[in-house]
Residue frames as qw, qx, qy, qz and C-alpha x, y, z in Angstrom:
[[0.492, 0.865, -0.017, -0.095, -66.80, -19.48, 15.40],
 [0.837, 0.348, 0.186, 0.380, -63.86, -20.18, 13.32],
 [0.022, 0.938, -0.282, -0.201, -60.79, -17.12, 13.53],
 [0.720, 0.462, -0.067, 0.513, -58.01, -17.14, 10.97],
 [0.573, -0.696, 0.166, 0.399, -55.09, -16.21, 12.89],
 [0.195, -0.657, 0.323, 0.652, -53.25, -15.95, 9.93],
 [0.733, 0.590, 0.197, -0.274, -54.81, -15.39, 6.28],
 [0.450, 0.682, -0.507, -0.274, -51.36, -15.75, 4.12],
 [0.145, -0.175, 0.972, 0.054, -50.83, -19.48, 5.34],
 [0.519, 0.399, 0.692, -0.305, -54.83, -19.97, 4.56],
 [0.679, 0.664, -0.073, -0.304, -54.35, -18.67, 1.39],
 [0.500, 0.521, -0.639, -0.263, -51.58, -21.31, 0.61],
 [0.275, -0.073, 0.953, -0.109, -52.74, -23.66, 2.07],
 [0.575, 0.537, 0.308, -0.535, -56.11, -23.36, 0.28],
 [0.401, 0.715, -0.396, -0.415, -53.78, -23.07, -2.92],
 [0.016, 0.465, -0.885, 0.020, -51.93, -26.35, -2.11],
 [0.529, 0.289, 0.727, -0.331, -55.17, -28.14, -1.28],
 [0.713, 0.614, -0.088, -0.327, -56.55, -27.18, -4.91],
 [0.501, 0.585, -0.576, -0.273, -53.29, -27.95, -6.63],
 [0.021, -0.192, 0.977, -0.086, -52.81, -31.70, -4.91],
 [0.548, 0.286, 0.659, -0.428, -56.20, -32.13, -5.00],
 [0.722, 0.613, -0.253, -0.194, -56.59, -31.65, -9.37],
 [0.102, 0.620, -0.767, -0.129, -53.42, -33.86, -8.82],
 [0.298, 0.032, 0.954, -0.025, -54.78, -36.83, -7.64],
 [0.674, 0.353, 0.449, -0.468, -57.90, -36.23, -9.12],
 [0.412, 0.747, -0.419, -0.313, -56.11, -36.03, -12.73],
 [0.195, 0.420, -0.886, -0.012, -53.65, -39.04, -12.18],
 [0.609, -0.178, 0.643, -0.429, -56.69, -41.67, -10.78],
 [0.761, 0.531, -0.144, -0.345, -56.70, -43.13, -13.93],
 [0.706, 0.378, -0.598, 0.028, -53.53, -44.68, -13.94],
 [0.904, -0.220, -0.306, 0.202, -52.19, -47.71, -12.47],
 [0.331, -0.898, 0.247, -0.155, -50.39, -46.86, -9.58],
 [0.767, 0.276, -0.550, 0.181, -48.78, -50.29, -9.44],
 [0.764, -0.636, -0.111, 0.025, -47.30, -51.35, -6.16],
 [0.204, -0.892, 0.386, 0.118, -43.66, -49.89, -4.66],
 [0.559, -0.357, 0.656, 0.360, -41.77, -52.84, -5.69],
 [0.373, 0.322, 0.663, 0.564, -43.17, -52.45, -9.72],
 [0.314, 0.528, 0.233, -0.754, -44.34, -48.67, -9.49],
 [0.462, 0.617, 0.572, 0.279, -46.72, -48.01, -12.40],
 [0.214, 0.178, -0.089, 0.956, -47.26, -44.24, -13.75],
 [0.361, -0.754, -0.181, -0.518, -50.03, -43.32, -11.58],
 [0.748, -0.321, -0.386, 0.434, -47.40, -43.96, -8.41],
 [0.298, -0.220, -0.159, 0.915, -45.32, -40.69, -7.95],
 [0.229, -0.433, -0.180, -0.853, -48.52, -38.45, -9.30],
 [0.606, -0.646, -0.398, -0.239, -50.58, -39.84, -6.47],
 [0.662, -0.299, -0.410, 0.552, -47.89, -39.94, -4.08],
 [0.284, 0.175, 0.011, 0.943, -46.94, -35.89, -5.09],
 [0.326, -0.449, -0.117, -0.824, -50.62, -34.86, -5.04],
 [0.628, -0.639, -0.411, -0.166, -51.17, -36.59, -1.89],
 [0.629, -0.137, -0.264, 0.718, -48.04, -35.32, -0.37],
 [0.008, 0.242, 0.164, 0.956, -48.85, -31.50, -1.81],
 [0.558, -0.485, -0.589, -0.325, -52.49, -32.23, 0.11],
 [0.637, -0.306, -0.439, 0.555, -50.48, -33.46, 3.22],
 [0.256, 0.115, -0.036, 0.959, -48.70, -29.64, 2.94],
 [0.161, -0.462, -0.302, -0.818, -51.91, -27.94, 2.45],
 [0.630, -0.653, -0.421, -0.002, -54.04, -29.60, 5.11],
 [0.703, -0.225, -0.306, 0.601, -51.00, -28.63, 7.58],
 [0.212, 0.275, 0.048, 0.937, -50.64, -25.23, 6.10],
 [0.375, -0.526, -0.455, -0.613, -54.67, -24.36, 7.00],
 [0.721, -0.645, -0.223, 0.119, -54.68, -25.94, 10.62],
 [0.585, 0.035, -0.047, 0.809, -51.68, -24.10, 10.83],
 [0.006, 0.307, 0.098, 0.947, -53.53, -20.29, 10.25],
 [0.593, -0.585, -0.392, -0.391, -56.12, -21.26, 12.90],
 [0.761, -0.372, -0.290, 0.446, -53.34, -22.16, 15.64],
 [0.631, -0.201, 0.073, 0.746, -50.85, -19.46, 14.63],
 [0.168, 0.924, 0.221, -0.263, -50.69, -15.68, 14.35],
 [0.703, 0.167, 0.492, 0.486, -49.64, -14.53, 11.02],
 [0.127, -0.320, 0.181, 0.921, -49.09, -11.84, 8.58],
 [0.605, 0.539, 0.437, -0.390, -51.90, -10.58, 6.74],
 [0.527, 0.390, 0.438, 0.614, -52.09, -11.13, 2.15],
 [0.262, -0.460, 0.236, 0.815, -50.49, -8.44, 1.08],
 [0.656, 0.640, 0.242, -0.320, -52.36, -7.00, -2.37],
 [0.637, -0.195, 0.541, 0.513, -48.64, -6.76, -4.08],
 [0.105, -0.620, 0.249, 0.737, -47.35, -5.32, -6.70],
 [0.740, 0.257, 0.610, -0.114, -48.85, -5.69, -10.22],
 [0.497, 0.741, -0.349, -0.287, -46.69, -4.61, -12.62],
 [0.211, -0.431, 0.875, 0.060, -44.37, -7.67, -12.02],
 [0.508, 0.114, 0.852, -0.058, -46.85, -10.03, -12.18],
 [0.688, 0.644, 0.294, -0.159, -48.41, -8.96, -15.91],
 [0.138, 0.774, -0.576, -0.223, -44.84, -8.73, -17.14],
 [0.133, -0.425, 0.894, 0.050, -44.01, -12.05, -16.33],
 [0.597, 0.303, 0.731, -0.134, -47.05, -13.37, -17.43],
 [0.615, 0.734, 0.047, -0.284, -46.66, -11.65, -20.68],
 [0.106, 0.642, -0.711, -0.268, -43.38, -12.89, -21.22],
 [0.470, -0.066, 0.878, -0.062, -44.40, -16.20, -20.29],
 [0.580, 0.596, 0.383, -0.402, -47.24, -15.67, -22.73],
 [0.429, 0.704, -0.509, -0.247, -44.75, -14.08, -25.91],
 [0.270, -0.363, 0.884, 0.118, -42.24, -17.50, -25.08],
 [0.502, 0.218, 0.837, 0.024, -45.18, -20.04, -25.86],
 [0.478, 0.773, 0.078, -0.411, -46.27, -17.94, -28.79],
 [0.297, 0.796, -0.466, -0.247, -42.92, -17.71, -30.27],
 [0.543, -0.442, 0.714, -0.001, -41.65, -20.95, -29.62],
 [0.717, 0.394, 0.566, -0.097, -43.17, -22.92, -32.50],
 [0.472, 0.848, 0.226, 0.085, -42.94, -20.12, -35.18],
 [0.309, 0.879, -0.319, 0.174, -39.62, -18.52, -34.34],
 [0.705, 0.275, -0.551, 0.353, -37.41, -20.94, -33.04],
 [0.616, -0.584, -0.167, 0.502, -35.71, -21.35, -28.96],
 [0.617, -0.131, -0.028, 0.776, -33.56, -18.74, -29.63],
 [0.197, -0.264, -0.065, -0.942, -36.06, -15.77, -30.35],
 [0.593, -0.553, -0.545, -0.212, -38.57, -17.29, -28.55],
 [0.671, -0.347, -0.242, 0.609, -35.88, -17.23, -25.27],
 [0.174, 0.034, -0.007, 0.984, -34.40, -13.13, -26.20],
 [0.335, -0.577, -0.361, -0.651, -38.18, -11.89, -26.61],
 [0.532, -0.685, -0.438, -0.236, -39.51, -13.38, -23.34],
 [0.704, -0.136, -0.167, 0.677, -36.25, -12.52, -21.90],
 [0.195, 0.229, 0.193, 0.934, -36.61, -9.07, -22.71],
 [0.440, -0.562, -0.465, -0.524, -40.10, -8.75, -22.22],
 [0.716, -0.537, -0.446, -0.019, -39.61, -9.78, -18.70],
 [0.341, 0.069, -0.167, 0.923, -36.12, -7.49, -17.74],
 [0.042, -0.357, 0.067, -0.931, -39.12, -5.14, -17.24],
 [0.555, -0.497, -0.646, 0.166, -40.63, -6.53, -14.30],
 [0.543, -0.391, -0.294, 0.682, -38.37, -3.78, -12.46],
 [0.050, 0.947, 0.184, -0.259, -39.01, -0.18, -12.18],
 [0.330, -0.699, 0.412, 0.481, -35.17, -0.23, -11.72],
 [0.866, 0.367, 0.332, 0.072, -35.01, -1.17, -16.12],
 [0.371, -0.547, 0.545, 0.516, -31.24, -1.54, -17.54],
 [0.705, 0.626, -0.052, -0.329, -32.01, -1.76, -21.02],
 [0.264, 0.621, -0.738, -0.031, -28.21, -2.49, -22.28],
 [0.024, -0.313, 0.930, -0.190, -28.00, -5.32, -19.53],
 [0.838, 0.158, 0.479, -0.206, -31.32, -6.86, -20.17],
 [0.476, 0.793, -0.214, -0.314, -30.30, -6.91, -23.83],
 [0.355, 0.589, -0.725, 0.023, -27.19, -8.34, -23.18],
 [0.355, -0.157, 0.827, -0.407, -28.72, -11.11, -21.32],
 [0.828, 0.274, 0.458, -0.171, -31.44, -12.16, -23.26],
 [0.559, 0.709, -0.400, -0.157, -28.91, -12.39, -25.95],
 [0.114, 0.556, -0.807, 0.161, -26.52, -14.21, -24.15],
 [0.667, -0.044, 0.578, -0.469, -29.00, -16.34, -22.54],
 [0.712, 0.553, -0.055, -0.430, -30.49, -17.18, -26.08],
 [0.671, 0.509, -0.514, -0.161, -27.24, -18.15, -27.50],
 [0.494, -0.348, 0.711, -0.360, -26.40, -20.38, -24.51],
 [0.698, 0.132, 0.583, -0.394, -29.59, -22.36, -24.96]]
């Protein structure tokens, strides 16, 4: 029988195996071409077989090695920052980089219990007019 020694490298390696695996599977279409004339299927295969490499390592890794168990984490962070991410690609089209940028900016300042109104404010503002 099979013991996970440590489940938070099997869950990223598991994660790293998916994403390099949809990589190559995605990029087998193009021409790789050959190192002295790369094509553009050359660095996507190389990345998702490299990101593979990682994963495979990461997995035989949580069978050898004792590890910390996955944590369940905190989930107000993560549906902030996916709702900012979410407001950016909304707004981007219809209101321009520069409210697109102060919204999800804003939106995301509350990730943190600790929330500074004034100094998110003055960040996605300043950010905004940066960009």
């Amino acid at each position: 029988m099979i013991r996970i020694r440590a489940p938070q490298d099997l869950g990223a390696g598991l994660m790293f195996l998916a994403i390099g695996g949809a990589g190559v599977w995605f990029g087998r279409e193009y021409a790789a071409g050959s190192v002295a004339r790369i094509g553009p299927g050359y660095v996507p295969a190389l990345m998702g077989w490299g990101v593979l490499l990682v994963g495979a390592i990461l997995v035989i890794r949580s069978l050898a090695f004792a590890g910390p168990r996955i944590d369940a984490g905190a989930w107000r962070p993560r549906i902030v920052i996916l709702a900012a991410v979410l407001a950016f690609a909304g707004l981007i089209e219809y209101a321009g980089l520069f409210v697109a940028s102060a919204v999800s900016l804003g939106i995301a300042g509350f990730a943190t219990p600790e929330v500074r109104k004034k100094e998110i404010l003055l960040l996605a503002l300043l950010f905004s007019a940066f960009c």
